[in-house]
C-alpha positions as a printed Julia matrix, in Angstrom:
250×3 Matrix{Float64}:
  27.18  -20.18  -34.91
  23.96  -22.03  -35.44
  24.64  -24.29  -32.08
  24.4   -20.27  -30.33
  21.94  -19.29  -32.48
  19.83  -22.63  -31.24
  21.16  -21.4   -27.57
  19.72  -18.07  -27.59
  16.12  -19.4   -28.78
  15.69  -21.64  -25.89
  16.86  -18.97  -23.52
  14.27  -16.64  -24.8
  11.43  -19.4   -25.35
  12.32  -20.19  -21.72
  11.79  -16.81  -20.34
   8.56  -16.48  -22.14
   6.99  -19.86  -20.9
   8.35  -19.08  -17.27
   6.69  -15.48  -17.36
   3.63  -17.69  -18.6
   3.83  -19.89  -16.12
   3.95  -17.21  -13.49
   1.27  -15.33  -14.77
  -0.89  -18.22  -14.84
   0.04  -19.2   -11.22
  -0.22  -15.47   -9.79
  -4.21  -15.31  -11.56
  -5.06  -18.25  -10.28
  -4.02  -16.58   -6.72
  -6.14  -13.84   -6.91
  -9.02  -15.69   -8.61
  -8.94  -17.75   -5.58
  -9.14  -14.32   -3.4
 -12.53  -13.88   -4.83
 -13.88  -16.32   -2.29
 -10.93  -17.14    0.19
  -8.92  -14.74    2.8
  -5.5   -15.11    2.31
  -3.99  -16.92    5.49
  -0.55  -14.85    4.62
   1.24  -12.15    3.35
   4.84  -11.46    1.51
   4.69   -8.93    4.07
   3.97  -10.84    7.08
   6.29  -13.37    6.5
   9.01  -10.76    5.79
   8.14   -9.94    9.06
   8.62  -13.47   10.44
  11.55  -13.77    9.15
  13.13  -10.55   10.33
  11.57  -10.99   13.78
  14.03  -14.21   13.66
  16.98  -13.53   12.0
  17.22  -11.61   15.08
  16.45  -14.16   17.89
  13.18  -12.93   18.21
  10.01  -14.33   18.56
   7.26  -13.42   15.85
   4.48  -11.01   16.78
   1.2   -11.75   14.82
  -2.11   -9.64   16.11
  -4.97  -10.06   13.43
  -8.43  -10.51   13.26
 -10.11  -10.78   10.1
 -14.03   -9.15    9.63
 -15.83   -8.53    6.84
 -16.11   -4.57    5.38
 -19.56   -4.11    6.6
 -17.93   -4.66   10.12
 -15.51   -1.78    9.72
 -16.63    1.66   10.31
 -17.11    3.42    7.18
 -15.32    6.51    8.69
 -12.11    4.04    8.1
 -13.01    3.05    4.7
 -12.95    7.01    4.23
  -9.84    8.02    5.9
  -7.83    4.89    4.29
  -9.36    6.21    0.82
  -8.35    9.83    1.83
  -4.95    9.3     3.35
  -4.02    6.86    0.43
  -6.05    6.58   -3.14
  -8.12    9.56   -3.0
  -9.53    8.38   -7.01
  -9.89    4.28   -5.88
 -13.19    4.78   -7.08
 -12.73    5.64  -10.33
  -9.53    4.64  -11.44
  -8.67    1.11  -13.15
  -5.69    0.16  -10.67
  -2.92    3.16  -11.52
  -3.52    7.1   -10.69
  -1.88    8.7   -13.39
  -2.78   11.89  -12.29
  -1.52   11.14   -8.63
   2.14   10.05  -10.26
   2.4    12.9   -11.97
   1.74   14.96   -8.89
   4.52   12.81   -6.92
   7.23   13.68   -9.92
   6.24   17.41   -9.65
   6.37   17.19   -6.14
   9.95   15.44   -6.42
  11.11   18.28   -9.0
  10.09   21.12   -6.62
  12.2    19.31   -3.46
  15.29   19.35   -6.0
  14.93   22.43   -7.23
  14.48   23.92   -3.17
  17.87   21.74   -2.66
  19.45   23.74   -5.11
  18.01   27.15   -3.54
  19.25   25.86   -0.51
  22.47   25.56   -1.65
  23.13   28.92   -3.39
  20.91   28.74   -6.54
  17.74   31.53   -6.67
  13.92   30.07   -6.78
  12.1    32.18   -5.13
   9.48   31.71   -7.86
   8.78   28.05   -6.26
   5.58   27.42   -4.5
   5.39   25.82   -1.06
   5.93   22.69   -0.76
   2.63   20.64    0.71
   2.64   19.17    4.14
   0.82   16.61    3.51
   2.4    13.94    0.64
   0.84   10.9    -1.17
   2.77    8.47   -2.86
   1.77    7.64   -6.25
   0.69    3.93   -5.84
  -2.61    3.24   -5.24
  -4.79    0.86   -3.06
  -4.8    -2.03   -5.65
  -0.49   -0.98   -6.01
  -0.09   -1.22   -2.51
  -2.55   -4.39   -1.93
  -0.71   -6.55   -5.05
   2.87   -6.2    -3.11
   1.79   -6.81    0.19
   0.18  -10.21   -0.89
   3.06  -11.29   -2.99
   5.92   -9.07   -3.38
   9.59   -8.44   -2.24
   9.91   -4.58   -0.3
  12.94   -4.8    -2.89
  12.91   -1.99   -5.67
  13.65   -3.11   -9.12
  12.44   -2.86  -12.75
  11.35   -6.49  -12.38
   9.42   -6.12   -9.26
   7.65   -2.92  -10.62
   6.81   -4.99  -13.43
   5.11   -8.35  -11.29
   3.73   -5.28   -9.2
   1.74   -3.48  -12.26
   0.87   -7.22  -13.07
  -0.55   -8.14  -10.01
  -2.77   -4.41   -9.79
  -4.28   -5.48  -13.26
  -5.1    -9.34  -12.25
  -6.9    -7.3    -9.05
  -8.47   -5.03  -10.97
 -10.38   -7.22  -13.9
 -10.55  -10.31  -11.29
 -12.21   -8.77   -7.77
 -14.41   -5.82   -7.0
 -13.4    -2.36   -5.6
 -15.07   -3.14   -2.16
 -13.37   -6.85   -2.04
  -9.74   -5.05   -2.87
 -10.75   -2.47   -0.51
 -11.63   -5.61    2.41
  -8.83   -7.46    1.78
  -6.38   -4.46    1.88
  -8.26   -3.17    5.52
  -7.35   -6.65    6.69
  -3.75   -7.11    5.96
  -1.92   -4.12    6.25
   0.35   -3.16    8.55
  -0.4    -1.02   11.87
   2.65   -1.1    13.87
   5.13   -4.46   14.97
   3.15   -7.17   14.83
   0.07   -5.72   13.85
  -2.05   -6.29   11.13
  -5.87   -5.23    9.49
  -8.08   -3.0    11.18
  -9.76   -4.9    13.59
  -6.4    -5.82   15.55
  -5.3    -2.23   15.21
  -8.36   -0.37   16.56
  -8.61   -2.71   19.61
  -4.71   -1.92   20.21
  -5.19    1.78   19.79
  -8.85    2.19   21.05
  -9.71   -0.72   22.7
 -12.65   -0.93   20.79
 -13.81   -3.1    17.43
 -13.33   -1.24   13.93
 -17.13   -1.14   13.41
 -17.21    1.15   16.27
 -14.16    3.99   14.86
 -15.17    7.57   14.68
 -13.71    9.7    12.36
 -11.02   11.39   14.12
 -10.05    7.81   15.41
 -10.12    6.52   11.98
  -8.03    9.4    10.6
  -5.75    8.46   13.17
  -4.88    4.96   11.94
  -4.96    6.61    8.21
  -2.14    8.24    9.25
   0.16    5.74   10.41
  -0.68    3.68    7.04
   2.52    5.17    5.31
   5.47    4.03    7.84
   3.9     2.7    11.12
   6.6     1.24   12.48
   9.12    4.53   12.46
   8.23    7.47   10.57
   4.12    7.69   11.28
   4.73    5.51   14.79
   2.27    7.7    17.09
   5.13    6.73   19.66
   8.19    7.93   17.72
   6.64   11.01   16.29
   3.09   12.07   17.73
   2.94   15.41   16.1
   3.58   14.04   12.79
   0.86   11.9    12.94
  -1.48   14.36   14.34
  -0.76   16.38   11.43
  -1.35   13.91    8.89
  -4.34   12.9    11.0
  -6.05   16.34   10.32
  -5.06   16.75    6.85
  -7.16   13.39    6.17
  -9.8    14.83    8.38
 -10.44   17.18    6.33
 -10.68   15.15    3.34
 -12.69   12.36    4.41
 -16.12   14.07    3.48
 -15.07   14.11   -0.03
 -14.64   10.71   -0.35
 -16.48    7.85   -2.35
 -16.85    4.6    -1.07
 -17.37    2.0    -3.31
């Protein structure tokens, strides 16, 4: 008994000093983003690796610039399309969650009605949806998460969003998010997406064209592809539109 006893206390000291450990590695990461571009992303190589697991050679179009060197009317639209309170907020919306779950009971509750039940009392359902993770969210598991849902993974994510949020400004989250994201296969940060969709440098967007690429943000590859489905996008793209003056930059 005491022999398991003894068992069970390593195991658990064991998991505390590894979540230690990794906490102390992943701060040191971002501490180091205070100063440094990352070269990579969890995302990118994810890429990489799917590009090759299929015999395929690895597309990679990105050119890093600073924040002052991308138009402000895509610092708006990004902010509008995705993290309408990045401003203000400390890393988590709570008031854009809850919108997402209320938006999530009103789809069930219209699946029901479609099947029989009777809600006519429900309200439309908006065109336009956000999810509930923010910029910082979104930022902390493109740098160094799996695209695989779990407890655990939510956990490193929420993690990661606070070690951004105490360690690096608003407008160095908002630079570093700008320049790794991704804008279709291969594509990645504004700069390499506004010369593939407008031949022209970010700096130089106006706001319908930065609207635009605010739209694909969500899905760019399938869903919000401009190729796949144009009117989608161009739907999204006006919603934001009309958004963007309402926005703070930080």
């Amino acid at each position: 008994m005491r022999r398991i006893f003894r068992w069970l206390v390593l195991g658990v000291l064991g998991v505390v000093v590894g979540v230690i450990a990794y906490e102390g590695i992943t701060l040191l990461r971002v501490y180091w983003l205070r100063t440094s571009n990352p070269s990579s992303t969890s995302l990118i190589d994810a890429r990489v690796r799917e590009a090759r697991n299929k015999g395929q050679q690895p597309r990679r179009e990105q050119v890093w610039v600073p924040l002052e060197k991308i138009s402000p009317n895509l610092q708006r639209a990004v902010i509008a399309g995705e993290d309408t309170n990045f401003v203000t907020h400390r890393g988590f919306d709570y008031e854009a969650i809850q919108k997402v779950y209320e938006q999530a009971q009103r789809e069930a509750a219209r699946e029901a009605k479609r099947e029989g039940e009777n809600d006519d009392w429900l309200p439309n359902l908006p065109e336009f949806k956000r999810g509930g993770s923010t910029i910082s969210q979104q930022l902390a598991k493109n740098l160094y998460l799996s695209s695989h849902r779990s407890f655990v993974r939510k956990g490193q994510e929420a993690m990661v969003t606070i070690m951004l949020e105490r360690v690096l400004t608003k407008r160095r989250i908002l630079e570093i998010y700008l320049n790794v994201i991704e804008w279709g296969d291969g594509i990645y940060g504004a700069e390499a997406a506004s010369i593939r969709y407008f031949r022209k440098p970010a700096s130089a967007l106006n706001a319908s064209e930065a609207a635009y690429l605010s739209a694909m943000i969500p899905n760019p590859r399938t869903v919000f592809n401009p190729q796949v489905n144009p009117r989608r996008v161009a739907r999204r793209q006006r919603i934001i539109l009309r958004g963007m003056p309402y926005v703070k930059l930080p």
